[in-house]
C-alpha positions as CSV (number, residue, x, y, z in Angstrom):
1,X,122.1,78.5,92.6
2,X,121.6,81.4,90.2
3,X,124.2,83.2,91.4
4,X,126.7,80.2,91.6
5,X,125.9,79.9,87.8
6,X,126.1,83.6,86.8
7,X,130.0,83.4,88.7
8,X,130.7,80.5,86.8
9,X,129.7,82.2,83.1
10,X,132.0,85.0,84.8
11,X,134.9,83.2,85.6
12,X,134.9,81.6,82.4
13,X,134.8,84.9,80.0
14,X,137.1,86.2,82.5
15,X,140.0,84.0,81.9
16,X,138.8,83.3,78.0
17,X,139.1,87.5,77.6
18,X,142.4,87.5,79.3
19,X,144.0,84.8,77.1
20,X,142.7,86.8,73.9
21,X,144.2,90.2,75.4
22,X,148.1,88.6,77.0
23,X,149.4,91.1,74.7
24,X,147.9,94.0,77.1
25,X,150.2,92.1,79.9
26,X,153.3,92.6,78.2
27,X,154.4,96.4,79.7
28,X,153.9,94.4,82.9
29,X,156.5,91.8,81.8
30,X,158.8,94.1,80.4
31,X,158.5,96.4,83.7
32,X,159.6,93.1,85.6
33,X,161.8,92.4,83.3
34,X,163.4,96.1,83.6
35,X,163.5,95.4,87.5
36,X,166.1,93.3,87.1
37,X,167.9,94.9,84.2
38,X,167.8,98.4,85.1
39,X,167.1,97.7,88.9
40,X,162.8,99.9,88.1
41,X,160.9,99.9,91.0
42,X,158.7,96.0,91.7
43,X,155.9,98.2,92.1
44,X,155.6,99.9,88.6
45,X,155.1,96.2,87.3
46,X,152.6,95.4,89.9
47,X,150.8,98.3,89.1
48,X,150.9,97.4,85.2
49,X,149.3,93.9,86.0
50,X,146.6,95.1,88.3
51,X,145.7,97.5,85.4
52,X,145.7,94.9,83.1
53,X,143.6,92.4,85.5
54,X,141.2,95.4,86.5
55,X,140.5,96.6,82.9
56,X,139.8,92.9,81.9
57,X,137.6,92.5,84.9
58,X,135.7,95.4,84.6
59,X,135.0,95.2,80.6
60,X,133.5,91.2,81.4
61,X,131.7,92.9,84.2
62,X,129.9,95.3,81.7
63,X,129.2,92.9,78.9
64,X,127.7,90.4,81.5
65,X,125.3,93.3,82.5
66,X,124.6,94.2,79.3
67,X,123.9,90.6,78.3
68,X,121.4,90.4,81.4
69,X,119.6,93.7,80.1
70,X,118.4,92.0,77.1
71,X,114.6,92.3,77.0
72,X,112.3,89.7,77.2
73,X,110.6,86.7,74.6
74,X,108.4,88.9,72.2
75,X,104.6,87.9,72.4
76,X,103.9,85.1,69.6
77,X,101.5,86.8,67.2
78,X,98.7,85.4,65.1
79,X,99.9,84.1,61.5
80,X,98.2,86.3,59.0
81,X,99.6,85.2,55.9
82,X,97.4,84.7,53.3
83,X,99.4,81.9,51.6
84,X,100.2,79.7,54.5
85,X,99.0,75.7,54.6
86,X,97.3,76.9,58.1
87,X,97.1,78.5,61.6
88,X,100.5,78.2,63.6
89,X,100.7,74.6,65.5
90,X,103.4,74.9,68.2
91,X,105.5,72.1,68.3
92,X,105.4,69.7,71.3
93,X,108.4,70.8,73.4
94,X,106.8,74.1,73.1
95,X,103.4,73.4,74.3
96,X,105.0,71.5,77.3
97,X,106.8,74.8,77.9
98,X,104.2,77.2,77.8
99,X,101.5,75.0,79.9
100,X,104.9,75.0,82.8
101,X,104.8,78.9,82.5
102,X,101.0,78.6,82.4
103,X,100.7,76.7,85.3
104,X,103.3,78.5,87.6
105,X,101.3,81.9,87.0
């Protein structure tokens, strides 16, 4: 199911980064365009749009890695401020939390 989800998250800044870069599209257009204008090669625009859908592909690819290669939850520490009302209380949804992760280790 994990990998389902992480496909999904890709699909989705796939297409949202392609409709923020269409302007990187347009040499393709104009290449097709040229084809039947000038009578250029179909392959030349091809070759323009798979640049344009590899480069987008391959810069979601690396931010989704580098959004997995975040480290993990820091340690809570113990609240030594002198002016505070008391010791840290975790809040309810919290406790519940931590007694699942307790419970699974």
């Amino acid at each position: 199911m994990e990998r389902n989800h992480r496909f999904s998250e890709y699909a989705l800044c796939f297409v949202s980064s392609m409709a923020l870069h269409i302007h990187w599209f347009l040499p393709a257009l104009l290449l097709f365009i040229g084809r039947f204008v000038f009578g250029i090669s179909l392959w030349w625009a091809a070759g323009a749009a798979a640049i344009f859908f590899f480069t987008i592909a391959f810069r979601t690819m690396v931010i989704g890695w580098a959004s997995r290669c975040r480290g993990s939850r820091p340690e809570d520490k113990p609240n030594k401020n002198p002016y505070s009302a008391g010791p840290y209380k975790p809040t309810p949804a919290r406790e519940s939390a931590e007694s699942q992760t307790t419970a699974e280790n």
